[in-house]
C-alpha positions as CSV (number, residue, x, y, z in Angstrom):
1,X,40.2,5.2,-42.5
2,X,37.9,2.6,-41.5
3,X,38.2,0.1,-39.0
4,X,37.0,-3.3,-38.8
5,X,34.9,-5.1,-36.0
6,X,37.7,-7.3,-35.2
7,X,40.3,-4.6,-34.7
8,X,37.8,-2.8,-32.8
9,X,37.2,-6.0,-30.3
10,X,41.1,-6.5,-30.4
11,X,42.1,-2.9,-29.2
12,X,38.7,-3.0,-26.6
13,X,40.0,-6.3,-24.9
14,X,44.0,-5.0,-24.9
15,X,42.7,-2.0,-23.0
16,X,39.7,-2.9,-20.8
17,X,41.5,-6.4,-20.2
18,X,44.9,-5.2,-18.9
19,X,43.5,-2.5,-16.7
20,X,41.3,-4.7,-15.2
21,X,43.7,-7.2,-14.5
22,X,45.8,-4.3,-13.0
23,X,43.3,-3.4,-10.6
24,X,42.7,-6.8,-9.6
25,X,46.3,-7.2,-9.2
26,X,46.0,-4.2,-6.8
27,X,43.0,-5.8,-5.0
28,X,40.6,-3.2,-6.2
29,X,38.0,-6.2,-7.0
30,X,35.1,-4.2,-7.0
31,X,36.7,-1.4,-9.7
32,X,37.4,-4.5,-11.5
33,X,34.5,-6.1,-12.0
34,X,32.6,-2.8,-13.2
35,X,35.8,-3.0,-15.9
36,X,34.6,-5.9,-16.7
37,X,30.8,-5.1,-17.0
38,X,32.0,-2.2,-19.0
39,X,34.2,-4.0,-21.6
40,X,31.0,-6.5,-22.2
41,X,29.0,-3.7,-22.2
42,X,31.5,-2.2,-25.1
43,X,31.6,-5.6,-27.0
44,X,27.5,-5.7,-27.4
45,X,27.8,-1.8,-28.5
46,X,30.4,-3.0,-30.8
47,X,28.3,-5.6,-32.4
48,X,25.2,-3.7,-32.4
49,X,26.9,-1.1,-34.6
50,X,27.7,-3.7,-37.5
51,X,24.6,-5.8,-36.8
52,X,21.9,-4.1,-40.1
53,X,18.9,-5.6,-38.2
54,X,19.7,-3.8,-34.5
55,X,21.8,-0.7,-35.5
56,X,18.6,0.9,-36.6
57,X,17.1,0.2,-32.8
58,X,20.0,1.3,-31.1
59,X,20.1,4.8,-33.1
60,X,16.8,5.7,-32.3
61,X,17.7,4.7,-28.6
62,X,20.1,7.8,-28.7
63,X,18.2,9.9,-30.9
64,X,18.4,13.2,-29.5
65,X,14.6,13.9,-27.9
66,X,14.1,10.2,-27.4
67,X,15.1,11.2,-23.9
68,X,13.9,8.2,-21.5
69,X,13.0,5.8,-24.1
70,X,14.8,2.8,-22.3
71,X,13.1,3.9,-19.1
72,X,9.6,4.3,-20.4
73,X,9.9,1.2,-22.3
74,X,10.8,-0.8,-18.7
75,X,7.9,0.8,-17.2
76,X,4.5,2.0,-19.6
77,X,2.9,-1.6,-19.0
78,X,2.9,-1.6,-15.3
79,X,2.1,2.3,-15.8
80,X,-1.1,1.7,-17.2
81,X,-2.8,-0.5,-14.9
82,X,-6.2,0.4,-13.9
83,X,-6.7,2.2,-10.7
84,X,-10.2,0.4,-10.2
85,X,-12.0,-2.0,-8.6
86,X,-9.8,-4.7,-10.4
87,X,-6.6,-3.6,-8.3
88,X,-8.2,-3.2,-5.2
89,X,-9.6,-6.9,-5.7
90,X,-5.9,-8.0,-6.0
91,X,-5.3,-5.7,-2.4
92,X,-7.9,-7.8,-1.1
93,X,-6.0,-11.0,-2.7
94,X,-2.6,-9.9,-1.4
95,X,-4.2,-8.9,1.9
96,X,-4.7,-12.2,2.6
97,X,-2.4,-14.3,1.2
98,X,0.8,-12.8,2.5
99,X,0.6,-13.3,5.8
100,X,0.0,-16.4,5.8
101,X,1.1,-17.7,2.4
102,X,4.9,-17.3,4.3
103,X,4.0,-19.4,7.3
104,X,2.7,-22.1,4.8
105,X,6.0,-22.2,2.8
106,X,7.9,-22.7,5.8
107,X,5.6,-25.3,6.8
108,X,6.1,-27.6,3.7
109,X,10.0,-26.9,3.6
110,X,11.5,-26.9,6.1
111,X,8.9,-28.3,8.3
112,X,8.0,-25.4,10.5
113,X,4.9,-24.8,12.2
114,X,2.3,-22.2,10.7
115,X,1.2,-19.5,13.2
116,X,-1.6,-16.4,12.7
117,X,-1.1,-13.9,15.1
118,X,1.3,-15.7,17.1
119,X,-1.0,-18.4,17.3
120,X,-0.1,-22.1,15.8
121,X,-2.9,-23.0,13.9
122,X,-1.0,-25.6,11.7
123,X,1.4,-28.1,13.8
124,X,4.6,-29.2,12.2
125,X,4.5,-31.8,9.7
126,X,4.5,-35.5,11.4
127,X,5.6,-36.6,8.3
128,X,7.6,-35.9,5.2
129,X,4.9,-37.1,2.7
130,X,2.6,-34.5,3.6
131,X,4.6,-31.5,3.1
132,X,4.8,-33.2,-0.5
133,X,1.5,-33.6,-0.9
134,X,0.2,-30.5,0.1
135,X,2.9,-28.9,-1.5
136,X,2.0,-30.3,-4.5
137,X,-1.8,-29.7,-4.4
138,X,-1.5,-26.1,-4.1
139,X,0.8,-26.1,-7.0
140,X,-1.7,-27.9,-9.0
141,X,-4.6,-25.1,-7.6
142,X,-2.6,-22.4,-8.8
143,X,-1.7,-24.2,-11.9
144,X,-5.6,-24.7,-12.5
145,X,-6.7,-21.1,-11.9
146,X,-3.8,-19.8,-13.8
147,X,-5.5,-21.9,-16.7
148,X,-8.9,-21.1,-15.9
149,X,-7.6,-17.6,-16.0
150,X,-6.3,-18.0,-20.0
151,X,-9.2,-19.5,-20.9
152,X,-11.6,-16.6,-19.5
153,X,-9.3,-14.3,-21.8
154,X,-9.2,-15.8,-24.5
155,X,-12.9,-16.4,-24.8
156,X,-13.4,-20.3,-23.9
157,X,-15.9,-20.3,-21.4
158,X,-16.0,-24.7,-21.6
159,X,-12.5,-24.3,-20.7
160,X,-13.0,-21.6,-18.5
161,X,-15.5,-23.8,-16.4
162,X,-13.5,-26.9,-16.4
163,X,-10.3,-25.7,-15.0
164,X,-12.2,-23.8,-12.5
165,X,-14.1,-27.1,-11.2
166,X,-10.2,-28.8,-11.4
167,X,-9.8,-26.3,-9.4
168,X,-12.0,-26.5,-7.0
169,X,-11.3,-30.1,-6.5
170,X,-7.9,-29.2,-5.4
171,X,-8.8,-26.6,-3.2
172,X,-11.2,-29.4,-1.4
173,X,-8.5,-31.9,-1.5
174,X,-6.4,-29.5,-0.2
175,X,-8.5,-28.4,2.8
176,X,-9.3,-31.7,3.5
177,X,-5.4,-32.6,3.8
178,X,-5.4,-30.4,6.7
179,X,-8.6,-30.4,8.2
180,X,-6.8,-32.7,10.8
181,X,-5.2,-30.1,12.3
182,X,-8.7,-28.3,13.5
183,X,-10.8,-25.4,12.7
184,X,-7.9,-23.0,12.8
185,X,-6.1,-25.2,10.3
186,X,-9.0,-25.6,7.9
187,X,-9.4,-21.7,7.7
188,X,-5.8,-21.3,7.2
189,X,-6.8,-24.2,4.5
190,X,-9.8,-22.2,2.9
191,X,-7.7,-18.5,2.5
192,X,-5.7,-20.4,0.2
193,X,-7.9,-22.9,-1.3
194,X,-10.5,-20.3,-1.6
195,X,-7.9,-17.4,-2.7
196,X,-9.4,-16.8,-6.3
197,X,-12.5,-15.3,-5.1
198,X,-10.0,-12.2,-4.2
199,X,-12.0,-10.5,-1.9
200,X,-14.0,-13.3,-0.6
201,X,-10.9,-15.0,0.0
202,X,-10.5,-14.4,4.2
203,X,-14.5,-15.0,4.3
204,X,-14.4,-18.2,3.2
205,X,-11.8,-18.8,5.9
206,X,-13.3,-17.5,8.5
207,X,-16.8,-19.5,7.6
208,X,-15.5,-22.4,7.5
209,X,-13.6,-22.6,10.6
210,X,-16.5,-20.7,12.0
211,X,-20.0,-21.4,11.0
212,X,-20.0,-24.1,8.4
213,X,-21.6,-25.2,5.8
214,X,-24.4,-22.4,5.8
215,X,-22.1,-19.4,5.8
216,X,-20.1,-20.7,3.1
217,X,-23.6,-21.1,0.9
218,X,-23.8,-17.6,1.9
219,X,-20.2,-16.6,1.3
220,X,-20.3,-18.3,-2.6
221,X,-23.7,-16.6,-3.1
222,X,-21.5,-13.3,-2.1
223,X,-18.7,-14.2,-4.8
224,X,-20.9,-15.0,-7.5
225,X,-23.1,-11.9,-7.2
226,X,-20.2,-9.8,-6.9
227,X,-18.5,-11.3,-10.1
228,X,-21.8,-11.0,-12.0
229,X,-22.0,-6.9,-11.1
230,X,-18.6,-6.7,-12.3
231,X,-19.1,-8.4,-15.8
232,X,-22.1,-5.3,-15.6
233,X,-19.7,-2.7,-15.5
234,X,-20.5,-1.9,-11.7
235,X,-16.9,-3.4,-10.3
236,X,-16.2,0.0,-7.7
237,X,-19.8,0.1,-6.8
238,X,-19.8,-3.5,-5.9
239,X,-16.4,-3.5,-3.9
240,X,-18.0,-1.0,-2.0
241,X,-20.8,-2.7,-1.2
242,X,-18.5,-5.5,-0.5
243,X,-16.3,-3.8,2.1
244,X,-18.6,-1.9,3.9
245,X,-20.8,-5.1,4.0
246,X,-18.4,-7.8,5.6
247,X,-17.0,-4.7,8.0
248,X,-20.9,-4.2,9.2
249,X,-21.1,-8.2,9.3
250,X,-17.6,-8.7,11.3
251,X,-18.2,-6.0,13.7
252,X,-21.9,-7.3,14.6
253,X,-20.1,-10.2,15.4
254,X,-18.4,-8.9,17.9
255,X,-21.3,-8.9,20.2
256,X,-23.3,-11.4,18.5
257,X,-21.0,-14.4,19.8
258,X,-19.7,-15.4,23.4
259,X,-16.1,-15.0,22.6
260,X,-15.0,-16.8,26.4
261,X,-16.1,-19.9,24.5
262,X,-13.9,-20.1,21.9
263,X,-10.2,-20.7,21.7
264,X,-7.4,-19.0,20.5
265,X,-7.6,-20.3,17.3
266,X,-10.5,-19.5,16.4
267,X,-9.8,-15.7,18.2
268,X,-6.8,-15.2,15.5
269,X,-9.0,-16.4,12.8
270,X,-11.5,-13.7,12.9
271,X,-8.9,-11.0,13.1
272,X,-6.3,-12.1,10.9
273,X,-8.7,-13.9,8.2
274,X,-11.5,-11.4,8.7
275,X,-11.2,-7.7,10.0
276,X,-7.4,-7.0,9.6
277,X,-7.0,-8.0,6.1
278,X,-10.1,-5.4,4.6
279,X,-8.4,-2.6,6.8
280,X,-5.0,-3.8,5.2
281,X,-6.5,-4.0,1.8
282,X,-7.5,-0.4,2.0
283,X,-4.3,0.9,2.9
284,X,-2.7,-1.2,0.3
285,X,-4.9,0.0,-2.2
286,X,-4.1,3.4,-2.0
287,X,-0.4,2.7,-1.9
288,X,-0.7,0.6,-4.8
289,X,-2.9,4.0,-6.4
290,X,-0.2,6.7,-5.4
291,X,2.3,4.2,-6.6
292,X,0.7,4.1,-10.3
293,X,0.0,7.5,-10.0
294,X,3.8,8.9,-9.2
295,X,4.6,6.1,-11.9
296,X,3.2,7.3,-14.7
297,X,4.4,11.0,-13.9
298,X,8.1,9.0,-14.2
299,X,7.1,7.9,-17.5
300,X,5.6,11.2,-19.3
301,X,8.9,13.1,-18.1
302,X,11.8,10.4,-17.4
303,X,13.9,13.3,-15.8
304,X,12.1,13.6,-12.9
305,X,11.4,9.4,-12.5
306,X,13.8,9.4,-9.4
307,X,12.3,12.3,-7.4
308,X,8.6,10.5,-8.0
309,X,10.9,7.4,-6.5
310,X,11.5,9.5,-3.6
311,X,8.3,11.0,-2.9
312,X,6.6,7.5,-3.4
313,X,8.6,6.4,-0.5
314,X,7.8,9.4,1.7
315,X,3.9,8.8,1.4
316,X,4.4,5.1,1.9
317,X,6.0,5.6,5.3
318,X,3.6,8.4,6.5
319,X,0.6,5.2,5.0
320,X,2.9,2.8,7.2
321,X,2.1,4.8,10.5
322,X,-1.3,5.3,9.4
323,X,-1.6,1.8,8.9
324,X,-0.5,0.7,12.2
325,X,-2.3,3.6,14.4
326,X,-5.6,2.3,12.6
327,X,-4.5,-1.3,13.1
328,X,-4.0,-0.3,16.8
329,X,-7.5,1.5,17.5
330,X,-9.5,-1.3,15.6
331,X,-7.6,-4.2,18.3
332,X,-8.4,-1.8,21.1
333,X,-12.0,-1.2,20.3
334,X,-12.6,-4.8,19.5
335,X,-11.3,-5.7,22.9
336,X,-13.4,-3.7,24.6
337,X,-16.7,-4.2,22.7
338,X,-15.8,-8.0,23.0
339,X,-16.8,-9.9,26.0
340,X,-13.0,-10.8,26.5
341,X,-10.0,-9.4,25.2
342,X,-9.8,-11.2,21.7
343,X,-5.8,-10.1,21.4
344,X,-4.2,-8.2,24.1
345,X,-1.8,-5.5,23.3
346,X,0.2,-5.0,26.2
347,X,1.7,-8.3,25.6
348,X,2.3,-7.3,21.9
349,X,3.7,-4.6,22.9
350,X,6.0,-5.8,25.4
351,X,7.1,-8.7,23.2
352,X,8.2,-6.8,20.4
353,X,10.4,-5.3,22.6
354,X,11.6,-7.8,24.3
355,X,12.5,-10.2,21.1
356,X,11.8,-8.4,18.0
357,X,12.3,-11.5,15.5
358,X,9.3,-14.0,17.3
359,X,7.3,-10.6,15.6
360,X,8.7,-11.0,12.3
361,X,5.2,-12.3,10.9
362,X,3.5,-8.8,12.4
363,X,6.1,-6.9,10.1
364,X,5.8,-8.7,7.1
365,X,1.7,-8.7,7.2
366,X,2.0,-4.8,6.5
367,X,5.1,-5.0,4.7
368,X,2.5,-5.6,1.6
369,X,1.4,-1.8,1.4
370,X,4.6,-0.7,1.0
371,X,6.2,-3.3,-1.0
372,X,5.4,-2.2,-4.6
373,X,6.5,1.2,-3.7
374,X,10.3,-0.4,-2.6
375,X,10.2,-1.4,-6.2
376,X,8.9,1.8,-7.7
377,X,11.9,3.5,-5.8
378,X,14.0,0.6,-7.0
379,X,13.5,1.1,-10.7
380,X,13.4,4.8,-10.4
381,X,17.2,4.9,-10.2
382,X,17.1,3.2,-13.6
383,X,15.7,6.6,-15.4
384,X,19.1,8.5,-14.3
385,X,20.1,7.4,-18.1
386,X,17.8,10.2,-18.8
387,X,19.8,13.0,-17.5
388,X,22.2,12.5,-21.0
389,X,22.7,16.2,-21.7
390,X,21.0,16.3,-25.8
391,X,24.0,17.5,-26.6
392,X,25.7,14.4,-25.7
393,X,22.7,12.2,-27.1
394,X,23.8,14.1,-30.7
395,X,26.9,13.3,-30.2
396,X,27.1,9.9,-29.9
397,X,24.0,9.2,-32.0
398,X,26.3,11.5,-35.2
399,X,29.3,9.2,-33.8
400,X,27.1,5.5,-34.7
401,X,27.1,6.5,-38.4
402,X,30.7,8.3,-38.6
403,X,33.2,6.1,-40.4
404,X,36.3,7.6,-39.1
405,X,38.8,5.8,-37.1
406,X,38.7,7.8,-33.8
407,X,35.0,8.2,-34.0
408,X,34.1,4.6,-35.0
409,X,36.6,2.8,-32.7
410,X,35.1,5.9,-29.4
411,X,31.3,5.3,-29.7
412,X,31.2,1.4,-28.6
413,X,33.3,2.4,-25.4
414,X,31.2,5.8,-25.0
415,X,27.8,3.8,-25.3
416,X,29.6,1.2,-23.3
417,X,30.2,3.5,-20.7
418,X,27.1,4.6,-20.6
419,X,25.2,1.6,-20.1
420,X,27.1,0.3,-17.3
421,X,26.6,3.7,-15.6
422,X,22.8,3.3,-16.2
423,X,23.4,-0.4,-14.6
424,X,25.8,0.4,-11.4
425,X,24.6,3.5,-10.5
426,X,21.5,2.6,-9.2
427,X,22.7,-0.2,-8.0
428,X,25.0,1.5,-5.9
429,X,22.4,3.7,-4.7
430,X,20.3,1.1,-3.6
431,X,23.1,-0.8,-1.5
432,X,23.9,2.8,0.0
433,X,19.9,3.2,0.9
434,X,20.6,-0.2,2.1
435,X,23.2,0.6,4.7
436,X,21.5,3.5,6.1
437,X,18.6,1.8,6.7
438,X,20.7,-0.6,8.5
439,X,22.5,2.1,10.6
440,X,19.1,3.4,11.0
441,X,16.5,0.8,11.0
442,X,16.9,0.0,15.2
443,X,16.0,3.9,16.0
444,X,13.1,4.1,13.4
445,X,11.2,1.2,14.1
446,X,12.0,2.1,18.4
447,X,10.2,6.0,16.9
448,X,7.7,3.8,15.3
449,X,6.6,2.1,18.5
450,X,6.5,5.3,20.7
451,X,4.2,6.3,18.6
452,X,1.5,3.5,18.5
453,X,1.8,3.0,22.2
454,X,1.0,6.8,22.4
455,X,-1.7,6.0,20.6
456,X,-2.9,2.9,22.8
457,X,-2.4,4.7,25.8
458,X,-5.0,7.6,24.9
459,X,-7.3,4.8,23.9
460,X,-7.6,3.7,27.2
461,X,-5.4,1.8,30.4
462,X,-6.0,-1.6,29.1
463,X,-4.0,-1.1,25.9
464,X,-1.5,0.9,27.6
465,X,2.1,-1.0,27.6
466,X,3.7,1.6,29.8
């Protein structure tokens, strides 16, 4: 005997209802709520079932070899992303913008002042009016590349052009807002104003504050001649050009220029707008690569989607330490090839110990390279709705159809069940991975430090904290 929708919902909420008002009763709230979750989840089941336009969909979702189709369906976009030059232009981006697109939040609310390196280089707001305004103009900037952007897809070059001079006219506007604050505020200015040029993004910057209006001719001439080899087809050629280029041009600075002369500003400018962002980039890039790569292994075979999780965070710690020890021997050498240190380490060193949280901008300027993969391993615990058995996928795809009362009335709770488990599960893995990093986090990060001031020390006694 058949039964009908609204005996089905009737029985579901008798059941799921009263035991979860039960356990809530009994002050089991968190048992409860995943009653809950599973009861709506049974409900939407339910409906799908007698819906003719998504009962289709949802057979094929349990259709015996469709193994992982949810999964794969979350993921195949970001999957296929190229591994080129294109995403290491967005490390370049993120390189840049991170570390200092934080600061500038917190200057515009709540009113903080915006540091590089430890350094203020933006004062606190005197005034409310201009956190709005410069709030507001980089909203319009973005606003204006994201529609210069569209236009360039679409194929409307007129339009393409115009948003990008609109653009431009809030990027100046915007550097100009704070050009009162000096030359470290106007690069801080320029790495945002100037942050569609990707890669060019920290030059501009560090010209500006620096040299002028000659090296930012120079710097343009740099942006258009690498966007015209990439329209050629010669995007990874060009980037390498790029990289190796500004490194050459940075590092000859270092003994080009009478560094005693200049202040701290301009000191935390060159290394946090100029040379640490390209090693950064690097290191994100081929975090960002491993991460696509492990992804897409997730999406040909679902199964093993967690364990690629797992390995992706593995490689991103071992990139984490490589990142630092590189960070570490780049400072140190450019201290000593400099006519004065240009940022000590000792005192880094010393301070991180001493109070961890004035340090928070140091952790979250290479927190970028291992960002996407904290995702990754995030939304690998969603692919565990791939171990279904294909038994049990026959199962309840034969039970969708079956018109039978203990059949019909089982598959909306089985499916149900089954969807809240894909939902909580990974949830409670990732509040479990949670805890123990909290448990943990104090020892690692003490682990971590040994080992860069090991690495200091052999440099040489200057960089040595101990």
């Amino acid at each position: 005997m058949a039964i009908g929708l609204r005996e089905k919902l009737t029985g579901y909420g008798l059941f799921l209802g009263a035991l979860s008002a039960i356990l809530t009763a009994a002050k089991l709230y968190a048992v409860a709520a995943g009653l809950v979750l599973w009861l709506t989840a049974t409900l939407i089941a339910a409906f799908w079932i007698e819906d003719t336009r998504r009962h289709p969909r949802l057979k094929r979702l349990f259709a015996p070899r469709r193994i992982g189709a949810l999964y794969r369906r979350m993921t195949i976009r970001v999957a296929r992303w190229p591994r080129d030059w294109r995403l290491y232009d967005k490390a370049l981006l993120i390189a840049v913008v991170y570390p200092i697109g934080i600061p500038l939040v917190l200057w515009i609310y709540p009113g903080k002042a915006a540091s590089l390196g430890g350094v203020e280089v933006l004062p606190a707001p005197d005034a409310a009016w201009q956190q709005v305004m410069v709030g507001g103009l980089i909203c319009l900037h973005i606003f204006a590349l994201i529609q210069s952007a569209t236009a360039r897809t679409k194929g409307s070059e007129w339009k393409f052009w115009l948003w990008l001079i609109v653009a431009l006219a809030f990027a100046g506007a915007f550097a100009g807002a704070l050009a009162f604050a000096g030359a470290g505020a106007l690069a801080f200015a320029g790495a945002i104003s100037f942050a569609f040029a990707g890669a060019f993004a920290g030059a501009f910057a560090f010209a500006g504050a620096f040299s002028g209006a000659v090296a930012l001719a120079v710097v343009g001439a740099g942006a258009v001649a690498l966007a015209e080899s990439t329209e050629r087809g010669f995007g990874n050629a060009a980037y390498i050009a790029l990289t190796s280029t500004l490194l050459a041009v940075l590092f000859g600075t270092l003994t080009a220029v009478s560094w005693n002369e200049l202040n701290d500003e301009i000191r935390v400018t060159f290394l946090f707008l100029g040379l640490l962002p390209l090693v950064n980039a690097v290191f994100d890039y081929v975090s960002y690569s491993v991460t696509l790569w492990l992804l897409r292994a997730g999406v040909r075979k679902p199964r093993i989607a967690l364990l690629t999780g797992l390995c992706d965070l593995a490689v991103a710690a071992l990139l984490f330490l490589a990142l630092g020890a590189a960070l570490v021997v780049m400072i140190a050498s450019i201290n000593q090839w400099a006519d004065v240190p240009l940022y000590p380490l000792v005192p880094l060193f010393h301070g991180i110990r001493l109070a961890p949280d004035d340090y928070l901008w140091l952790y979250l300027m290479m927190f970028s390279t291992i960002l996407p993969t904290v995702l990754h391993a995030a939304v690998a615990t969603f692919s565990l709705g791939s171990w279904l058995t294909i038994p049990a996928r026959r199962a309840l795809y034969g039970m969708i159809d079956d018109p039978d009362a203990l059949p019909a009335a089982a598959a909306p709770l089985l499916i149900g069940l089954y969807w809240t488990a894909c939902l909580l599960v990974p949830l409670i893995l990732c509040y479990g991975l949670y805890l123990l990093g909290q448990t943990y986090v104090d020892a690692a990060l003490d682990a971590y430090l040994r080992v860069l001031e090991s690495i200091a020390c052999h440099i040489g006694p200057a960089s040595c904290p101990a």
